[in-house]
Every structure is written in C-alpha cells, then in structure tokens.
DORO-274767 format. One record per atom (N, C-alpha, C): residue in three letters; z, y, x. Coordinates in steps of 0.2 Angstrom, whole numbers, padded with zeros to 4 digits, always signed. Last residue first. Layout:
N
ALAZYX/...
// end
This chain:
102
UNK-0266+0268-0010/UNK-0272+0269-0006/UNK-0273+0272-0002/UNK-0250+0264-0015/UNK-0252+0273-0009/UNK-0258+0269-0008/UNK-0252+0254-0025/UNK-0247+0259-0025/UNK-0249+0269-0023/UNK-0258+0244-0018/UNK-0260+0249-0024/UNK-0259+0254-0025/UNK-0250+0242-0006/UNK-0257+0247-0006/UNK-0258+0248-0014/UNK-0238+0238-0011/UNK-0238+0244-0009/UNK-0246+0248-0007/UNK-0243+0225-0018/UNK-0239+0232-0021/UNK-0239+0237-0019/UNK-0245+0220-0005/UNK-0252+0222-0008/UNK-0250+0227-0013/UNK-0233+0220+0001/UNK-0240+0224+0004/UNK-0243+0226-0001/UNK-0226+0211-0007/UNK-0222+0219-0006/UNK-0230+0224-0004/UNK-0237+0199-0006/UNK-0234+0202-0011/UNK-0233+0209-0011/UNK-0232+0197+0007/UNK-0240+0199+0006/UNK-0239+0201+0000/UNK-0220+0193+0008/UNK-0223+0199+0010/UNK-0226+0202+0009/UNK-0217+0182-0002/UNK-0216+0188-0003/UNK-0219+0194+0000/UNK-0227+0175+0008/UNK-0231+0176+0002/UNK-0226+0183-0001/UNK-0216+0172+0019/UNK-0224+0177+0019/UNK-0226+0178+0013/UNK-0210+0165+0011/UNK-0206+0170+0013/UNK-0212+0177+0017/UNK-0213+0153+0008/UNK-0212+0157+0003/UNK-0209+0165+0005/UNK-0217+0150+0020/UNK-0221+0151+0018/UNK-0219+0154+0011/UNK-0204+0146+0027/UNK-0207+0152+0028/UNK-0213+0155+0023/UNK-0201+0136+0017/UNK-0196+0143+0016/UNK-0200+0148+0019/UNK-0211+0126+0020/UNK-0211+0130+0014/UNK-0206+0137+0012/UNK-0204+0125+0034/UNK-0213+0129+0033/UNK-0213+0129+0024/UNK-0193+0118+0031/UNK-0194+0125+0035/UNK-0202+0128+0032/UNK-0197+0107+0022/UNK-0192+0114+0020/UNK-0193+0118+0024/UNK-0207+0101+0033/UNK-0207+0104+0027/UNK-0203+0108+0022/UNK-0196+0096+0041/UNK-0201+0101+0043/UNK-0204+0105+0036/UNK-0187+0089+0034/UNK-0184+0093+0036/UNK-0190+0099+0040/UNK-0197+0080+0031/UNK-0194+0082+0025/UNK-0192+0090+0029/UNK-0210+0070+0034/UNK-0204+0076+0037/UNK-0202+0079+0032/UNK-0220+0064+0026/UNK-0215+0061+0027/UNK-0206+0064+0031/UNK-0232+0067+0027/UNK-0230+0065+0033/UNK-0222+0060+0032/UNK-0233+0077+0017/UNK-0235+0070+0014/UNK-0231+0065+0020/UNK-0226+0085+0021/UNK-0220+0084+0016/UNK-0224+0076+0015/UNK-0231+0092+0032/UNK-0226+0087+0034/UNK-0224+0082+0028/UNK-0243+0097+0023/UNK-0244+0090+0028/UNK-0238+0087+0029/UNK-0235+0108+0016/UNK-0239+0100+0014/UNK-0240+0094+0018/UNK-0231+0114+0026/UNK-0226+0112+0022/UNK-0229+0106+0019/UNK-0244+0118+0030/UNK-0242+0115+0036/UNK-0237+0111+0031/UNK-0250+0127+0020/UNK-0254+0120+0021/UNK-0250+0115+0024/UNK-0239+0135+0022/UNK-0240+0132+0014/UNK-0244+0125+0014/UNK-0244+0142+0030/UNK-0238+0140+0032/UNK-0237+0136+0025/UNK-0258+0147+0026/UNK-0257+0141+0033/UNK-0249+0137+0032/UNK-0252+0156+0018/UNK-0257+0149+0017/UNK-0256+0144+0021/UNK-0246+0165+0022/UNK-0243+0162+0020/UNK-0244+0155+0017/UNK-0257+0170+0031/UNK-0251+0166+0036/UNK-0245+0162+0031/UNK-0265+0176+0022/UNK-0264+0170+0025/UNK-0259+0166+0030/UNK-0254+0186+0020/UNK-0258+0181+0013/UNK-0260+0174+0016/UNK-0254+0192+0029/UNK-0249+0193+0026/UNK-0249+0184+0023/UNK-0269+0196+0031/UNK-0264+0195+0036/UNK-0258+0190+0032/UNK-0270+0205+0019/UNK-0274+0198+0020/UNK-0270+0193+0026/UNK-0266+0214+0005/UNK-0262+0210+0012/UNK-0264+0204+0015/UNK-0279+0215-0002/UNK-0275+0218+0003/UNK-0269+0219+0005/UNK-0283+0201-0005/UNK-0287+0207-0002/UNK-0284+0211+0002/UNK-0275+0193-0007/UNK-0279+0190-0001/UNK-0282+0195-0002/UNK-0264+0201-0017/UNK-0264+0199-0009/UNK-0268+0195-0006/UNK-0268+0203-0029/UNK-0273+0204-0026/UNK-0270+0206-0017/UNK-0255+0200-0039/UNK-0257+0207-0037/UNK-0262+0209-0030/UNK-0260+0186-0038/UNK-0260+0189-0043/UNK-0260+0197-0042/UNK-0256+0181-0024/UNK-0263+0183-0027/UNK-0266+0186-0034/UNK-0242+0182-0026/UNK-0246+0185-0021/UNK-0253+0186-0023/UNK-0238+0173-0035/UNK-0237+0178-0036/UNK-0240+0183-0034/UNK-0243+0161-0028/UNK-0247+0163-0033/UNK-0245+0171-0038/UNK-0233+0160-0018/UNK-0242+0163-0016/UNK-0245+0164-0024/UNK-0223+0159-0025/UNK-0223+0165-0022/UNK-0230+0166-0020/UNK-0225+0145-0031/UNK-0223+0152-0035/UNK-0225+0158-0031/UNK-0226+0141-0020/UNK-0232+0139-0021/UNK-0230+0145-0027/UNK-0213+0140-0015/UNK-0217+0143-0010/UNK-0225+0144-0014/UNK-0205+0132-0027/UNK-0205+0140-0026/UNK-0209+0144-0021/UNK-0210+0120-0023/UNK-0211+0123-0031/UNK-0209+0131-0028/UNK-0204+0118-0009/UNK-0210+0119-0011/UNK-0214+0122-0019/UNK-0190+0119-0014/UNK-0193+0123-0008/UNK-0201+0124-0011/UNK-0187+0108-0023/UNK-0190+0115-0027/UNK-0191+0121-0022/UNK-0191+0096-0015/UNK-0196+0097-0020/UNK-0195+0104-0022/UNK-0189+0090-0001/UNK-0190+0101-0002/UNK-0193+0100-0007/UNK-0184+0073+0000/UNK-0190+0080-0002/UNK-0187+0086-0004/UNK-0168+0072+0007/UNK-0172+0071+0001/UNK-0179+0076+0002/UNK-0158+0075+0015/UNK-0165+0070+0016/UNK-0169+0071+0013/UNK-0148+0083+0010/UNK-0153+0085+0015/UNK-0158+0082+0017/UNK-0140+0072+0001/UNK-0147+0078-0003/UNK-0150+0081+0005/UNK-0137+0065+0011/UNK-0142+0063+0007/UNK-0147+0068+0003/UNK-0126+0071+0017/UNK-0132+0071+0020/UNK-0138+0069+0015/UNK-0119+0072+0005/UNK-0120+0079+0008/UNK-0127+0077+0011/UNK-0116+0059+0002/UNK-0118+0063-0003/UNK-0122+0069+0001/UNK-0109+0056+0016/UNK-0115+0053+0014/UNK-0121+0057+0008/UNK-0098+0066+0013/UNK-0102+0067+0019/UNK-0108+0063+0017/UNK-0092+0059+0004/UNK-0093+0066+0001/UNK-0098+0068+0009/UNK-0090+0047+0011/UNK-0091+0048+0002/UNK-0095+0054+0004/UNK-0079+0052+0022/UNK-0085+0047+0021/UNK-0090+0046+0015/UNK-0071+0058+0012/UNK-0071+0060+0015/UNK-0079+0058+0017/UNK-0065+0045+0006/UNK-0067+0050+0001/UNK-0067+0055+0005/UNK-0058+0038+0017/UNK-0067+0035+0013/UNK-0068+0040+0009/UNK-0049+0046+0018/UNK-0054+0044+0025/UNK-0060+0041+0021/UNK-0041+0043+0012/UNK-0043+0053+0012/UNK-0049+0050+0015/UNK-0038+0029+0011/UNK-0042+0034+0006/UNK-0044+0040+0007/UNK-0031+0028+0020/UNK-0037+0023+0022/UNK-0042+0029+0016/UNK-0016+0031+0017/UNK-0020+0033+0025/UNK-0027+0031+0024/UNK-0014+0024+0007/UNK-0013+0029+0006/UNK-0016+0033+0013/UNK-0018+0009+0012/UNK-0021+0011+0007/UNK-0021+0020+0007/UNK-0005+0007+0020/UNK-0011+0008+0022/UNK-0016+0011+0018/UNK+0004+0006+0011/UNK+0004+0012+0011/UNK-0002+0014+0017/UNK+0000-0006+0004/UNK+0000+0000+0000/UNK+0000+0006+0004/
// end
C-alpha cells in the first residue's frame, strides 16, 4: 500500500507526459487549415499582385508544409505552415496597404 502511494504521482506523471508528447506528434491538421485560410485571405485582397514578394514566399512555404506533411514530418510541417501562415498575413497587411496609399 504504501508503495502504491509513491508509485502513483509517478505513473500520473508518465500519463500526462505521454498525452503531452502525443498531441505533438500528431499531423499540424489546423496549422495547415489556418496557413491555407491566410493565403486565401491573401489573394482575396489581390496579394499575388501587390504583395507579390510577400505572396510567394508564402506559397513556397505552403508548398514545403505540404511536402513534409505528406513525408510524414510532422514537426517540419507545423514549422513551414506557421511560417507560411505568417507570410500570407503579410502579403495580406501589404496588399491592404497598397490599395489603401497607391
């Protein structure tokens, strides 16, 4: 019994780190759902025209998030969909901004 009382913080400890790692394995399914919202945000206020820079670097990095995801990289694919949602916001702010001030 009183082994039991030592033994448990330590498996529910082990527990809660497994769970932990586990969601980090998993597919970037809503990294990727949200990098693919943000390019089509992007092109909606006409970021392949003008924030073209911007716009592609967030394609490229959109393409790379795919390759890893089919590859099976989980962990490279969340990075290259975070960045890639994170250019598209740019190319986004840009092309806003040129309509804005021609």
């Amino acid at each position: 019994m009183h082994l039991t009382k030592i033994i448990k913080p330590y498996l529910v400890a082990v527990l809660l780190l497994a769970v932990f790692v586990a969601g980090c394995v998993g597919a970037p399914v809503q990294e990727m759902s949200d990098a693919r919202q943000a390019l089509q945000a992007a092109e909606e206020v006409g970021a392949p025209r003008d924030a073209q820079d911007s716009y592609t670097r967030a394609v490229e990095l959109m393409r790379a998030a795919e390759d890893a995801l089919n590859r099976g990289d989980y962990a490279l694919a969340r990075e290259r969909a975070l960045a890639a949602k994170a250019a598209a916001l740019t190319a986004r702010t840009e092309a806003v901004n040129h309509t804005s001030n021609p």
